[in-house]
N, C-alpha and C positions, 0 to 999 in steps of 0.2 A: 395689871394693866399691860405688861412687855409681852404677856399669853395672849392678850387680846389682839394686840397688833401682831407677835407671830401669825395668828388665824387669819387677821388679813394680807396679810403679806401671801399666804400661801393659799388663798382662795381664790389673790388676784391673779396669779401665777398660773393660777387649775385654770381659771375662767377665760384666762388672754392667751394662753396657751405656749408664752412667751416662757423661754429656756432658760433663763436667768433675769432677776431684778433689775428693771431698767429707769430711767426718772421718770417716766409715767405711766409704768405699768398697773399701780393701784389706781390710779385717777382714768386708764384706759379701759380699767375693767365695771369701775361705776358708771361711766358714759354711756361703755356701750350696753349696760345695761336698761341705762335711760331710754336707747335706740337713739345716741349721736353715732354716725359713720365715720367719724373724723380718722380712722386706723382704716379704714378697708384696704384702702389700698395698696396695703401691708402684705396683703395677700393672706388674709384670714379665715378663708376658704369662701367670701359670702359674696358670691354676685351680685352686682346691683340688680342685675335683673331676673334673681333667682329668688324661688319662693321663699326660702331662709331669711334672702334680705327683707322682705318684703313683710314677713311676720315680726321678724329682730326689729326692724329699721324706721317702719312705718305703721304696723297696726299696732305695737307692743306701747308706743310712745303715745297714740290716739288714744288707746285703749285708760291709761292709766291716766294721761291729764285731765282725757273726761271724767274720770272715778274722783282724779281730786277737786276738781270742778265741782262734780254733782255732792261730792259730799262737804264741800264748802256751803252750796245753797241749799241742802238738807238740814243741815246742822245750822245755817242762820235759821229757818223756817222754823224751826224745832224752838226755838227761845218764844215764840210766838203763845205757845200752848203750858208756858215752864209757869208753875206755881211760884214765887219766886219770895212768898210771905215765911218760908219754913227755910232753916240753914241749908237744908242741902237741895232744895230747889235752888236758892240763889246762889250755893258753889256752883250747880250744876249750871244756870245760866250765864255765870260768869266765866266758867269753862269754857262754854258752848262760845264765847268771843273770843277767847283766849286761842280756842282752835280754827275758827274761821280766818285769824290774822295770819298764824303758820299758813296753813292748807293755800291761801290765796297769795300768798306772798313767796310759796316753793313753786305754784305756779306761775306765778309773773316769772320767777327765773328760768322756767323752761321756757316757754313763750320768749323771752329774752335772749335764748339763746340760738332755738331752735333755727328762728323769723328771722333775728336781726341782726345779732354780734356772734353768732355760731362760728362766722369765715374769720374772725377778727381773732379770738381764743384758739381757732386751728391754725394758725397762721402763727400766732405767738409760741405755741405747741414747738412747731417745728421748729422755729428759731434758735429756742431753745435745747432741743434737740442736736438741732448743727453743731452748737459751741461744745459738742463733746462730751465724754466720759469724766465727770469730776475725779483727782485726785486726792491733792493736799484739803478741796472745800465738799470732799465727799457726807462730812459731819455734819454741815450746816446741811444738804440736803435732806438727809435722813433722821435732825432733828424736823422740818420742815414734815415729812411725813407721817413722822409720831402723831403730828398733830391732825390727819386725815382719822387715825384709828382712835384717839381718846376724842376728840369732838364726833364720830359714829358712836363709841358707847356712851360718853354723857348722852346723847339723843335716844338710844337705843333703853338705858337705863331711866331716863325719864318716862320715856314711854311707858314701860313694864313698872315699875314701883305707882304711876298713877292709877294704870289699872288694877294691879294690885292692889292698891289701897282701898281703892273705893268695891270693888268685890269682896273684900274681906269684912269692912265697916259697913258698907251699906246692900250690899249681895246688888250692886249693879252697878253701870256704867259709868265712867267720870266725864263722861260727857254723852251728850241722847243725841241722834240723827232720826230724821223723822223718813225712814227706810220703808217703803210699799208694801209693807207687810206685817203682821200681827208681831210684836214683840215680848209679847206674854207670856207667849208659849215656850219650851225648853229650843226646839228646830228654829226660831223665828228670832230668839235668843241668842242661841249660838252663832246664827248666822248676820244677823247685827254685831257681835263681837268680832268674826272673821273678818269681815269688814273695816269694822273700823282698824281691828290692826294690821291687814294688807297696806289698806291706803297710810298709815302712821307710817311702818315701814317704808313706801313709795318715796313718802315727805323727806323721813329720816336721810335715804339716799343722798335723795333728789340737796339737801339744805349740807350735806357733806360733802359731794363731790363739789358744787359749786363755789362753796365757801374759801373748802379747804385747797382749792385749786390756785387762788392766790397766793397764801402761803407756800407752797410747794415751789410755782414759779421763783420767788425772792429768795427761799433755801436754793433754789439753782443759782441763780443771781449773786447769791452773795459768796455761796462757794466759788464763782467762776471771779470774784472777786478777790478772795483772800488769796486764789491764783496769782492772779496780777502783780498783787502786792508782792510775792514770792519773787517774779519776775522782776519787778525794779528793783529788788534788793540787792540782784548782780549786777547790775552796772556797775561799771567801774571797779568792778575786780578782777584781777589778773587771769586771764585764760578766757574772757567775757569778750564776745561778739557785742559791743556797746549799741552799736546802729541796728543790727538784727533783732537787741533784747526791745529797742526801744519801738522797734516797729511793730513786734508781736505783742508788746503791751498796749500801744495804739489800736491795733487791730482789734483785741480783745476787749477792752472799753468800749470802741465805738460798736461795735455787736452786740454788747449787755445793755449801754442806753437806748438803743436802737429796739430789743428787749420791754426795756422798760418802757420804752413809747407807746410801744404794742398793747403791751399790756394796761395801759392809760386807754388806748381805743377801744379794749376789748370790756375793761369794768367801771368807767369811768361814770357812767351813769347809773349803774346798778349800785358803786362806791355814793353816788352822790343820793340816792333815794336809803340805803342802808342804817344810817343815824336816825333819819323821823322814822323809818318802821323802828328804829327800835325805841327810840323815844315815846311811841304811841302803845305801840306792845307792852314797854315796858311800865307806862301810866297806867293804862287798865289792870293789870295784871296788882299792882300797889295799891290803887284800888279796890282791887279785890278782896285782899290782904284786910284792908283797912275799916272798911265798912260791912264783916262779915261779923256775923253773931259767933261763930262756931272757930273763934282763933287757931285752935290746935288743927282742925282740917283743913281752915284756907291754910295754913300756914305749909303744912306737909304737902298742898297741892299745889300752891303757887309758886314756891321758894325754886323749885327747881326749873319751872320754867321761866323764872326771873334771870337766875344764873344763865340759862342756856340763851337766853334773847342777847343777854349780854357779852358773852361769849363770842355768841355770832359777831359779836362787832369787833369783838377782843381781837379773832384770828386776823383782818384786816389792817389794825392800825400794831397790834403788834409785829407782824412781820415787816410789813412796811417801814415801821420803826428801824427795824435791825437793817435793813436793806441803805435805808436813808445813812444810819450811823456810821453803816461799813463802806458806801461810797462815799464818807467826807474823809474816811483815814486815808483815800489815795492822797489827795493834796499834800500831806506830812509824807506818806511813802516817798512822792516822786522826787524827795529831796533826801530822805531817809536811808543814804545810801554815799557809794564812793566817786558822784557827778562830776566832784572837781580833778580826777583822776580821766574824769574823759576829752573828747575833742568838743570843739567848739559846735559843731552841728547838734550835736548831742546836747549839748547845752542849751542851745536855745530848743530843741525839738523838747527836750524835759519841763521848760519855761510854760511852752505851750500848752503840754498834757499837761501840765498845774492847774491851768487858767479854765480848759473846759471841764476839771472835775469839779471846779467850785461851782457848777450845776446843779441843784439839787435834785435826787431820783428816789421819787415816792409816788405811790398810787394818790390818785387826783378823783376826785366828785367836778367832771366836769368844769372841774380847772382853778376850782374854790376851792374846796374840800378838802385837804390833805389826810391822810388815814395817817392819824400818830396816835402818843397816849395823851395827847392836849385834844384830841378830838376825842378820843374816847371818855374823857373828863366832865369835859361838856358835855357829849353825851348824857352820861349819866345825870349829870343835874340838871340841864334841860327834862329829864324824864320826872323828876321830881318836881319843877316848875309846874310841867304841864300835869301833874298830877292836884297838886295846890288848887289850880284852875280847875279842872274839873270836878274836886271834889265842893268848892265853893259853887261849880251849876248846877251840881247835884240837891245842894243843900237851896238854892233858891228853886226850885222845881217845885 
């Protein structure tokens, strides 16, 4: 796994062209592959108004949301014509929804991003940015993007063992697309396969950089926080500038929730729609599972993209988790130290930074929502509920 993230780390590096590892040089090199601009102005060699950008920037990003597009309403179309009385007609129609929810739902997030909250997430970008080179919280960031490179090969590795599987057991595809062309043939074959795993690849990106872009941000956050913590701890020690420490720790707070506001504008509604996709993903999918004749196939075809739906939601309420945790230790920090050794300004300025860390700072669904592991909980049994229910609509049909 630690080979797998070396390769990213050093493809991101080949591809951004960037001279040493920076906080968002992996998340700068999926983007701009996606054809977001948010770096150009970096001076990355790409004119806006030059043909490069214009292929990078603007046909490259057309080019593939139509592909995931068209092969979302190819592949619903296709269930239309699926046998679905024999096991592996009905894995394969139940595949075939399995991938329409991915393929439309990596969509909405570009869409979401491109349209709407694109200025919100580059804007949070920088922020982050500004507050510096992590030191002592350099750990938490670079755990933070472990999790970009093992959430790309769980996706990466799903992908490949389903088509493998189903080409080995069945000599074809784990899911059909109803593609403009004879699919019989070996050319018409192959190039149905191509296909599908171009656009898989696209998805696989397209569902890691976005995902794992939260995460990443709260590894900054929280390192720029066990800073902090560092910082109060001198107060009140001999050779300590008391007024200076407590300023730079004020300073540094109000930049990281100022951070985290951001980053509530920029996912707050994508946080808030994230639990019913995966509620709903996750229902069909156990469904699947469950009313299949052929146990040992659904079982090896579903299981992983059960984990991976879940996952997806894992990276949001667990970071957030860790984010929330480690801004409640300031409240303990700001006393956690030699206060009574300072001047009376200091004192009440200490009082203060107490009262607004008992804020709490977690990514929000639109102001409800919280991303923890009590939403991830729910989650999951909500997915179970709704799966109850539907299996009970199924059976009165």
């Amino acid at each position: 796994m630690d080979f797998f993230h070396h390769i990213v780390l050093k493809t991101s590096l080949k591809y951004t062209g960037d001279e040493e590892l920076r906080l968002f040089t992996v998340h700068k090199a999926a983007f701009q592959f996606l054809g977001f601009d948010w770096w150009d102005e970096e001076g990355d060699g790409q004119s806006k108004g030059g043909i490069r950008h214009f292929i990078t920037r603007v046909l490259h990003p057309i080019v593939y949301m139509s592909g995931i597009f068209s092969a979302s309403v190819l592949t619903a179309h296709r269930c239309l014509d699926l046998d679905t009385s024999t096991a592996y007609g009905y894995n394969i129609f139940m595949n075939n929804i399995i991938v329409v929810f991915a393929y439309m739902y990596s969509f909405t997030k570009v869409v979401y991003l491109h349209l709407f909250y694109g200025k919100n997430a580059k804007k949070l970008i920088r922020m982050l940015e500004d507050l510096g080179e992590l030191k002592r919280g350099r750990k938490a960031w670079e755990d933070s993007l472990k999790g970009f490179s093992y959430y790309m090969f769980l996706l990466s590795w799903i992908v490949s063992m389903w088509s493998i599987y189903f080409l080995v057991k069945y000599n074809n595809f784990s899911y059909m697309t109803s593609y403009p062309w004879n699919q019989e043939t070996s050319i018409g074959f192959t190039a149905a396969f191509e296909c599908n795993l171009l656009v898989s690849s696209y998805v696989c990106v397209v569902h890691t950089a976005v995902d794992s872009l939260i995460a990443v941000c709260c590894g900054i956050m929280i390192g720029h926080v066990e800073e902090l913590i560092d910082i109060l701890k001198t107060i009140g020690q001999p050779g300590t500038d008391d007024m200076k420490a407590l300023k730079e720790a004020i300073n540094l707070h109000v930049r990281v929730k100022n951070a985290a506001d951001e980053m509530n504008n920029s996912y707050s509604l994508l946080f808030a729609v994230q639990p019913i996709y995966t509620t709903l993903h996750a229902c069909v999918i156990i469904f699947t599972f469950v009313e299949a004749e052929d146990k040992v196939a659904s079982l090896l075809s579903t299981s992983p993209m059960l984990m991976a739906s879940y996952v997806q939601l894992f990276l949001y309420c667990f970071f957030s988790q860790k984010l929330t945790s480690k801004c409640e230790e300031l409240t303990f920090a700001s006393y956690n130290n030699n206060w009574y050794c300072s001047s009376m300004e200091v004192k009440k300025g200490l009082l203060l930074f107490s009262v607004a860390t008992q804020r709490t700072v977690a990514l929000r669904g639109l102001g409800q929502r919280i991303a923890s592991f009590e939403c991830l909980q729910n989650t999951i049994q909500e997915s179970y509920s709704a799966y109850i229910i539907l299996n009970s609509m199924a059976k009165d049909v």
